[in-house]
LOKOL-880012 format. One record per residue (C-alpha): residue number from 0; x, y, z. Coordinates in pm, whole numbers, plus 32768, in hexadecimal, padded with zeros to 4 digits. Example, Ala and Ser with C-alpha at 12.3 -4.5 7.8 and 13.67 -1.06 7.14 Angstrom:
<finus>
{finu 0, {84CE, 7E3E, 830C}}
{finu 1, {8557, 7F96, 82CA}}
</finus>
This chain:
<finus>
{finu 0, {A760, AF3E, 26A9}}
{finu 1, {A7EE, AFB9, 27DA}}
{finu 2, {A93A, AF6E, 2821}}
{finu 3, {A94F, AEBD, 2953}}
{finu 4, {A969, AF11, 2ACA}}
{finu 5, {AAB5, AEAF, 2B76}}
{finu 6, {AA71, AEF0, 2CBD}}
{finu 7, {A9C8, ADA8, 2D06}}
{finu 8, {AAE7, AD30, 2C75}}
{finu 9, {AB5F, AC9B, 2D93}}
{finu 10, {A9FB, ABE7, 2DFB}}
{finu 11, {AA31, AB38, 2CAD}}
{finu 12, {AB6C, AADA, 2D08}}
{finu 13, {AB21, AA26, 2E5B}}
{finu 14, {AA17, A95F, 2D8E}}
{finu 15, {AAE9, A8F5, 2C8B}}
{finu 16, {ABD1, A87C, 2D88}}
{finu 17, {AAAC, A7CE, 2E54}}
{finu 18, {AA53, A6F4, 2D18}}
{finu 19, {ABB8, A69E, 2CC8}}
{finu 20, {ABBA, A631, 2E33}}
{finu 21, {AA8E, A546, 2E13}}
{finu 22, {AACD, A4C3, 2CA4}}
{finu 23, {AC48, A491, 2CDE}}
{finu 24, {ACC6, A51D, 2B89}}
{finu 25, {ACB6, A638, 2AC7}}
{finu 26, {AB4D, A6CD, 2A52}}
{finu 27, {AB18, A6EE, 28DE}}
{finu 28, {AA22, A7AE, 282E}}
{finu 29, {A8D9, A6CB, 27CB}}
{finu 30, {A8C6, A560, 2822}}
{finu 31, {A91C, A45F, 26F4}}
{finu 32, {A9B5, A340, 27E1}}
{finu 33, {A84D, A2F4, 2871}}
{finu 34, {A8BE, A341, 29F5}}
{finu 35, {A85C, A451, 2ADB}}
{finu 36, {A913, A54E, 2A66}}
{finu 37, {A8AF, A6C0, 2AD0}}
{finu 38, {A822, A754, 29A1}}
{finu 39, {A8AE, A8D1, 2958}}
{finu 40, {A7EC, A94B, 289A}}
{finu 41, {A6D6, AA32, 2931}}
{finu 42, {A5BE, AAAB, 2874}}
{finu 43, {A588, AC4F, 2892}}
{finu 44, {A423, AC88, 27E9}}
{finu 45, {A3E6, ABD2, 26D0}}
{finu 46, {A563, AB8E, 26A0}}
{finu 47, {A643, AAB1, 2719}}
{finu 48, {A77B, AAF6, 2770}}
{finu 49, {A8C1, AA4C, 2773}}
{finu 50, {A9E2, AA6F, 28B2}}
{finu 51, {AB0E, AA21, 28D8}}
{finu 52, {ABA7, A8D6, 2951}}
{finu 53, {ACAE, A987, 2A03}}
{finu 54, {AC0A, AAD9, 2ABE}}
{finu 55, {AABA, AAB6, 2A52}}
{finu 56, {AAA9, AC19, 299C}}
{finu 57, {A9CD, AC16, 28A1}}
{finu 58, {AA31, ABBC, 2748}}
{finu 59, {AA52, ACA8, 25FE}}
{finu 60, {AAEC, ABF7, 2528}}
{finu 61, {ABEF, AAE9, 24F6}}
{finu 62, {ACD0, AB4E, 2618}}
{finu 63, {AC7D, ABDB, 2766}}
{finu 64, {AC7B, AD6F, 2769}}
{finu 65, {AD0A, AD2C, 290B}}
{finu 66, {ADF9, AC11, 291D}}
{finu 67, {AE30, ABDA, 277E}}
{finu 68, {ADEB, AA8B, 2783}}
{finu 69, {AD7F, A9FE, 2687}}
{finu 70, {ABF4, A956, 2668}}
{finu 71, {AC6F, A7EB, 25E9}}
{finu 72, {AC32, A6A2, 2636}}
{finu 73, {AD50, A5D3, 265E}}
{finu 74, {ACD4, A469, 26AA}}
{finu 75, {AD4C, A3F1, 254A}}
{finu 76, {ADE1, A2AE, 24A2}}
{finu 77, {AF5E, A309, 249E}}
{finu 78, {AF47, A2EC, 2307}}
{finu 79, {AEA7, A43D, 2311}}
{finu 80, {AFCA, A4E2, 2417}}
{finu 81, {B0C8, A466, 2312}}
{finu 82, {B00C, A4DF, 21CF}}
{finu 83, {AFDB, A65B, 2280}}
{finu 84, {B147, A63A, 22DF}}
{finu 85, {B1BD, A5D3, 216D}}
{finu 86, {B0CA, A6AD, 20E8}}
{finu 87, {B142, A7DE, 21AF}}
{finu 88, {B2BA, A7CF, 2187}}
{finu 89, {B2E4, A742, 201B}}
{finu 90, {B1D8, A7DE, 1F5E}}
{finu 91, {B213, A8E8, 1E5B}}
{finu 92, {B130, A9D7, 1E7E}}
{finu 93, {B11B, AB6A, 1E2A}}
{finu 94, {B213, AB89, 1F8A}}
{finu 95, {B319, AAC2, 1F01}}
{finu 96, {B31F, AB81, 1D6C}}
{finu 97, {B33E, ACA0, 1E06}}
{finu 98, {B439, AC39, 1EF1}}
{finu 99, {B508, ABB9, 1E07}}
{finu 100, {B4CC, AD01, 1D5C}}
{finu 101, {B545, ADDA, 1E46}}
{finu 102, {B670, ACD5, 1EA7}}
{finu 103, {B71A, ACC3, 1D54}}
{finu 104, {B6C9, AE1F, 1CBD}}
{finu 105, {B6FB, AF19, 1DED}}
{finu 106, {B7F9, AEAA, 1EBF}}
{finu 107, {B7C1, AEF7, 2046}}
{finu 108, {B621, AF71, 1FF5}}
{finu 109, {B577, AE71, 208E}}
{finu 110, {B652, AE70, 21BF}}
{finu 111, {B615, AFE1, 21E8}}
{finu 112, {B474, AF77, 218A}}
{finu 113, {B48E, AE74, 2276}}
{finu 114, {B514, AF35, 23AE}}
{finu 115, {B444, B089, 2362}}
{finu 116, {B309, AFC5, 2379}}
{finu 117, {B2AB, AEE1, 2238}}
{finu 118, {B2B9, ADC3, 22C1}}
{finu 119, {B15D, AD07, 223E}}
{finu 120, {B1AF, AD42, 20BE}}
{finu 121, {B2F3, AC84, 20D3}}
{finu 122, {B389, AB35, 2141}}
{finu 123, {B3FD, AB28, 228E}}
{finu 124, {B5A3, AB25, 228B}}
{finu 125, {B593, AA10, 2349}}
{finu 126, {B4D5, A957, 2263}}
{finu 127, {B555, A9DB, 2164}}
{finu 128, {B6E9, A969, 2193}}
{finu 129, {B65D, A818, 220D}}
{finu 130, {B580, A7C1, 20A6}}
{finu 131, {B6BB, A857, 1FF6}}
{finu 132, {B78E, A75A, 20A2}}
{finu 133, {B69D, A628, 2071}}
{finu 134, {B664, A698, 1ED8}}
{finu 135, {B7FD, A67F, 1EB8}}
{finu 136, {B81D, A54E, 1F34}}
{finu 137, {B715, A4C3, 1E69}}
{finu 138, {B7B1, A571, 1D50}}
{finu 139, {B913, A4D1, 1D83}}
{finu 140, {B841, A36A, 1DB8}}
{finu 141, {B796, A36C, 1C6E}}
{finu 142, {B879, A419, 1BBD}}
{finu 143, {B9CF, A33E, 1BE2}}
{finu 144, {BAA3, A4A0, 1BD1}}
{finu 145, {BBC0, A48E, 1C81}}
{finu 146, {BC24, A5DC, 1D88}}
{finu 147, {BDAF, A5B6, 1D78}}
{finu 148, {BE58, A4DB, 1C5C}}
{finu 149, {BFC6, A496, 1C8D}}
{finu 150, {C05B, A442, 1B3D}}
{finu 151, {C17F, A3C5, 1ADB}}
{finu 152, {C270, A444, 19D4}}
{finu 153, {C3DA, A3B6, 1967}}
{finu 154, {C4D1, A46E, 1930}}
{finu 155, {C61B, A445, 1869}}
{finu 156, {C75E, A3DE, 194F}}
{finu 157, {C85D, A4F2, 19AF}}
{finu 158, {C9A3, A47A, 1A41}}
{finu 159, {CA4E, A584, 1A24}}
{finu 160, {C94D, A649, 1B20}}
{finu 161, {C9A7, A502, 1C22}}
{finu 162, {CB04, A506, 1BE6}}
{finu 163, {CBB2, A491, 1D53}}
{finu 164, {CC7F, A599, 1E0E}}
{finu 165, {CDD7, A553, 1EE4}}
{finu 166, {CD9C, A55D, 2044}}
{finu 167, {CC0C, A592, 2051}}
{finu 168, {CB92, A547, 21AD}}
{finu 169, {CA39, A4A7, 21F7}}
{finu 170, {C991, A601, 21E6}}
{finu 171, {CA02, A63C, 2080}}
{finu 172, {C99C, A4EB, 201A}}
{finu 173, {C83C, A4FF, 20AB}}
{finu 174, {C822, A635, 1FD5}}
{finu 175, {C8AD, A588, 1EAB}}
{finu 176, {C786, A48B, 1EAF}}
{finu 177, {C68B, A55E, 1E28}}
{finu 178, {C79E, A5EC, 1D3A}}
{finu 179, {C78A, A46B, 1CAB}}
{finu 180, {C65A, A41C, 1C88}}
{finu 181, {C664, A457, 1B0C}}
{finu 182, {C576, A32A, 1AE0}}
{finu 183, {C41B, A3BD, 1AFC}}
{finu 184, {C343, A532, 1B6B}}
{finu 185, {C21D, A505, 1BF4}}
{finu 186, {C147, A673, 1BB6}}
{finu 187, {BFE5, A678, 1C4E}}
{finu 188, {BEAE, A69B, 1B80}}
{finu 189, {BD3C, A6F8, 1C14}}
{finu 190, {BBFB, A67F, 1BDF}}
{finu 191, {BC4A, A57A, 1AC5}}
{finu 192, {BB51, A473, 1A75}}
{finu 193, {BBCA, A310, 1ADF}}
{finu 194, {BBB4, A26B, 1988}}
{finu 195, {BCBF, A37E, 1928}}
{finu 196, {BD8D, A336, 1A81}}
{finu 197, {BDD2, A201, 1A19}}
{finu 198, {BF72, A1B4, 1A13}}
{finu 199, {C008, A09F, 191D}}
{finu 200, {C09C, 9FE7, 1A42}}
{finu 201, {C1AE, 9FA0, 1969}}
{finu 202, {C23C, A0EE, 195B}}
{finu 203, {C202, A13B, 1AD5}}
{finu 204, {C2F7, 9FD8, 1B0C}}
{finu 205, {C3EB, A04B, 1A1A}}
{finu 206, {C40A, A1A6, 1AAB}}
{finu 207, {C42D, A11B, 1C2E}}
{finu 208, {C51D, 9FFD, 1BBF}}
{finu 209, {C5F0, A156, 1B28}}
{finu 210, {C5C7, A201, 1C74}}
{finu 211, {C647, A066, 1D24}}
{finu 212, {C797, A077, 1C64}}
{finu 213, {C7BD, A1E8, 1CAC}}
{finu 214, {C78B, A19B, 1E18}}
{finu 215, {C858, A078, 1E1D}}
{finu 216, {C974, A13D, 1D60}}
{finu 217, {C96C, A241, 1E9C}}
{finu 218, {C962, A14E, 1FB5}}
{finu 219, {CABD, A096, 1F12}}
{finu 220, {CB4C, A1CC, 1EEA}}
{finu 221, {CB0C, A23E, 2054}}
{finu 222, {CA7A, A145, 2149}}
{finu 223, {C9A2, A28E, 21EE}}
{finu 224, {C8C8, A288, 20E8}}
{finu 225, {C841, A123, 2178}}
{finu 226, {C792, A1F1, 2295}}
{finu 227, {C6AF, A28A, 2195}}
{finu 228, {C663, A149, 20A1}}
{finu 229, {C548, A0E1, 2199}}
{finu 230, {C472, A237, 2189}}
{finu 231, {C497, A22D, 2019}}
{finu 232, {C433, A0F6, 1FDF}}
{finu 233, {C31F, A14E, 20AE}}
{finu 234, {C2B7, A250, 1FD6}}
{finu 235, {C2E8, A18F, 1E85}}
{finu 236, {C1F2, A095, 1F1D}}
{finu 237, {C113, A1BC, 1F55}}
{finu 238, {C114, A247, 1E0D}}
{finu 239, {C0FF, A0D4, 1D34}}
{finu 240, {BFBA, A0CB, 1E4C}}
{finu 241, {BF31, A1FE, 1DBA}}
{finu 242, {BF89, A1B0, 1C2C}}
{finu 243, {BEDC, A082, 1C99}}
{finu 244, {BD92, A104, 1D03}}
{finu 245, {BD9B, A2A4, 1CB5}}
{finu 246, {BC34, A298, 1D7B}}
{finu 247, {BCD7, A282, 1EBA}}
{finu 248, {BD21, A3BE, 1EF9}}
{finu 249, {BBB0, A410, 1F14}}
{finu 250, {BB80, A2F5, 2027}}
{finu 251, {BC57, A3EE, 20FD}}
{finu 252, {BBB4, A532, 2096}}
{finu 253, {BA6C, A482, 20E4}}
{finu 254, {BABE, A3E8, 2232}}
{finu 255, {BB7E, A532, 22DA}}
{finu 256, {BAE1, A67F, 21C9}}
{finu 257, {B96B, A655, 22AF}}
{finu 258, {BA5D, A669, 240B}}
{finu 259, {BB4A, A785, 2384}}
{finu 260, {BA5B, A841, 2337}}
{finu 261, {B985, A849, 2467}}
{finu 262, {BAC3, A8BD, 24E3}}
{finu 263, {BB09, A9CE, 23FD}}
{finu 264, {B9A6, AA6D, 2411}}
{finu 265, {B9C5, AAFA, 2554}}
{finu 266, {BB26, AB2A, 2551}}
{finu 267, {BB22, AC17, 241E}}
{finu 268, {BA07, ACFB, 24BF}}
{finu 269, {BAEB, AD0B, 25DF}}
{finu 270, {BC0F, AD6C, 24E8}}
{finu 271, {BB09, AE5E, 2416}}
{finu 272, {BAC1, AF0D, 257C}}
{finu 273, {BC03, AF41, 25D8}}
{finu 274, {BC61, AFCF, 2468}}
{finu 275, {BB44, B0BE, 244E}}
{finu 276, {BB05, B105, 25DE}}
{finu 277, {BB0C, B26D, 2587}}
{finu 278, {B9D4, B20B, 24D9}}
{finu 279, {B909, B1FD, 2601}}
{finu 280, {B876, B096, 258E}}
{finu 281, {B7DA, AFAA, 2665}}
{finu 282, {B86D, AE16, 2651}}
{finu 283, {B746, ADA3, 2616}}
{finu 284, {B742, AEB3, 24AB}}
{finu 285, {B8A1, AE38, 2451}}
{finu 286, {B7FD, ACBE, 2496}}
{finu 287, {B70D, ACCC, 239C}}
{finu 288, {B817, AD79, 229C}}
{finu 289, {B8F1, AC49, 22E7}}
{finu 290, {B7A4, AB42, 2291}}
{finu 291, {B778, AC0F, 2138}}
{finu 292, {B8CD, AC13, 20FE}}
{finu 293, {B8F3, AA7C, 2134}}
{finu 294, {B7D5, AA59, 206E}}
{finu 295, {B837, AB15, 1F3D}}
{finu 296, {B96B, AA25, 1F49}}
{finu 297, {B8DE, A8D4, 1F44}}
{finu 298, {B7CE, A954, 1E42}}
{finu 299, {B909, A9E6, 1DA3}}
{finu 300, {B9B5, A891, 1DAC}}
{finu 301, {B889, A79F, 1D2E}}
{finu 302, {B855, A88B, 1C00}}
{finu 303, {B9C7, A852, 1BC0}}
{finu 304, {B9B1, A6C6, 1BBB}}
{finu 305, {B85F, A6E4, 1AEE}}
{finu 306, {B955, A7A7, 1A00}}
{finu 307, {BA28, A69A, 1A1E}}
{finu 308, {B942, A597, 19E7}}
{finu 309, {B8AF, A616, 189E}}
{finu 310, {BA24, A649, 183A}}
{finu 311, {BA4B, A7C5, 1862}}
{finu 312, {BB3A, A7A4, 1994}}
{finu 313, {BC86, A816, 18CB}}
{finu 314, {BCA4, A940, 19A4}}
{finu 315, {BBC3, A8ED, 1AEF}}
{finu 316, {BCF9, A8F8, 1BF8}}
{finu 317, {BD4E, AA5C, 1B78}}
{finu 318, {BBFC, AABC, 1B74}}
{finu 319, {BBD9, AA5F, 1CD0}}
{finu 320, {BD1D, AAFC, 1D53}}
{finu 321, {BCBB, AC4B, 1CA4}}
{finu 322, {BB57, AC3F, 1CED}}
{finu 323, {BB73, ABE7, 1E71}}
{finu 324, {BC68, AD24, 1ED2}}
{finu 325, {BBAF, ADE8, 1DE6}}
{finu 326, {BA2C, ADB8, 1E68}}
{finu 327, {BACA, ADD7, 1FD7}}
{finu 328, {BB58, AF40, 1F88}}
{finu 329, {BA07, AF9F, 1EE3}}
{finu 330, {B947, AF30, 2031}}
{finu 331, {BA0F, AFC1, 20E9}}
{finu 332, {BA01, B102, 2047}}
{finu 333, {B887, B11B, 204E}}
{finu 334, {B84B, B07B, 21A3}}
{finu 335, {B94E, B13F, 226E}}
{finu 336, {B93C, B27A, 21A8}}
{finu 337, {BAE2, B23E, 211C}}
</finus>
C-alpha cells in the first residue's frame, strides 16, 4: 500500500476542523452513538480504510504513524477506565520479573538500560517506586510487624555511680540525671512482630517508679533539678504510650514516610549531580537512579517484615543497615563509572 501523501495534509486539516465546528465535539472514528457523526473511514478500491480522529492521516495500525495517537474509542463505562488503570500498574507481567531481576541482582543496570534506551522491557521508575511504596504498606497492614520497637530493660541500682558531689551547680546536676537513671535501658529493636513487642506492663511500671524516686532524690538534693522533672515525665509518658501499643510507631512512618520521600527523590538526584558533575550526567539520568534506588529500598524493607513475619527477622535491622550503603556504592559504581 502506498504510504500516504502529506501534502494535502493541510486540506484534511481544515475539514476536520469544519466538522468539529458543526458537531460541537470531538470526531471519533465510526459512529456507535447513533448521531451524525462524520464517518473516517474512506474506502480506497476494494478496501476501506481507517483515519485518524485527530489529523485524519490514514491509519496503519493501532496508533497514528503522524500524530501517534492512538485508534481507541474512549466513550466507556468508567468500570473499564479503572480495570485498564489497575490492570496496567499492578499487574505482574514479564516487565516486572525482569525488573525485579535486574533491580536486586545488578545494582545500577536497569538505570543505565533505562536511560540508554530500554525503556519498553521494563517498569517505568515512576511506577515502579510508587507500587513499591503501596506493596510495603500493605505488607506492614497485614503483617502486624512493627518498624522501630523500643524495649525496656532493668537494670540493677548503682549508687555509688550517683554519689552527690560538694558544691555541684545546676549544670553538673543536669548531667548527673542521666548518670541516675539506673532504673531501666531502653535499646531499639527493628522490624519485630507485634505479638513479640508486647511489654509486661508490670515491669515497664516498676522500672519508671525506679527512675520517680531517682528523680525525686535529685530534685531534694538540688531544687534545679525541678526545671527538668516536667520534660521527663513527658518522656516516661511517651515511652509507657509506646510499651502500650508498640504499633504506633508505624502510624508515624505511615502518615509522614509517603511525604519524606517525595522529598528525598528529587533532592538526592540533585545531591548525585552535584557529586558526580564531572560525570557529564543529565538530572533527569541521576532522577531515574534516585526512583531505582527508592525502590530497591522499600522492596528491600517489605522483604524484611515478610522475614519478620514468618519469624526469620533476628537479624533484619542489620541486614538493612549493611545492605542499603552497600547496594548504593555498587550503583554508583556501575552507573557513574566509580
Amino acid at each position: 500500500m502506498k504510504s500516504p501523501s502529506f501534502p494535502v495534509r493541510s486540506r484534511r486539516l481544515d475539514w476536520v476542523r469544519e466538522a468539529q465546528a458543526r458537531e460541537g465535539r470531538a470526531i471519533t472514528s465510526g459512529n456507535t452513538t447513533g448521531k451524525d457523526v462524520p464517518d473516517l473511514t474512506v474506502t480506497e478500491g476494494d478496501v476501506a480504510v481507517a483515519r485518524c480522529a485527530n489529523c485524519a492521516a490514514v491509519l496503519h495500525g493501532d496508533f497514528c504513524a503522524h500524530c501517534g495517537q492512538r485508534d481507541a474509542d474512549l466513550r466507556r463505562p468508567i468500570r473499564v477506565f479503572v480495570a485498564e488503570f489497575l490492570d496496567n500498574a499492578l499487574s505482574f507481567d514479564s516487565r516486572a520479573l525482569r525488573t525485579l531481576v535486574l533491580l536486586f541482582g545488578k545494582p545500577g543496570r536497569l538505570s543505565e538500560l533505562y536511560v540508554e534506551g530500554a525503556r519498553v522491557r521494563f517498569v517505568p521508575p515512576v511506577r515502579l517506586l510508587l507500587i513499591s511504596v503501596i506493596v510495603f504498606f500493605l505488607a506492614i497492614e497485614t503483617t502486624d510487624v512493627a518498624l522501630l520497637h523500643l524495649r525496656t530493660v532493668l537494670t540493677s541500682n548503682s549508687s555509688s555511680q550517683g554519689e552527690e558531689r560538694a558544691g555541684a551547680g545546676p549544670a553538673d546536676v543536669a548531667t548527673e540525671v542521666p548518670r541516675r537513671r539506673q532504673g531501666f535501658n531502653v535499646k531499639f529493636d527493628f522490624f519485630v512482630p507485634l505479638r513479640d513487642a508486647r511489654q509486661d506492663q508490670a515491669l515497664l511500671d516498676e522500672a519508671l517508679a525506679r527512675f520517680r524516686d531517682a528523680l525525686d532524690e535529685e530534685e531534694r538534693a538540688s531544687p534545679e533539678v525541678k526545671s527538668l522533672r516536667t520534660p521527663l515525665e513527658q518522656l516516661m509518658s511517651g515511652l509507657r504510650r509506646l510499651a502500650a501499643n508498640p504499633g504506633m510507631l508505624n502510624s508515624v512512618f505511615h502518615t509522614w514516610l509517603p511525604r519524606v520521600m517525595f522529598l528525598l527523590v528529587p533532592v538526592f538526584a540533585l545531591v548525585l549531580r552535584g557529586l558526580h558533575w564531572s560525570r557529564r550526567r543529565f538530572l533527569f539520568e541521576n532522577l531515574v537512579f534516585s526512583l531505582h534506588f527508592h525502590a530497591f529500598l522499600f522492596c528491600l524493607l517489605t522483604l524484611l517484615v515478610l522475614l519478620s513475619a514468618a519469624g526469620y527477622g533476628g537479624a533484619s535491622g542489620m541486614l538493612y543497615f549493611v545492605g542499603k550503603p552497600l547496594y548504593l556504592v555498587l550503583a554508583m559504581k556501575r552507573f557513574y563509572g566509580r
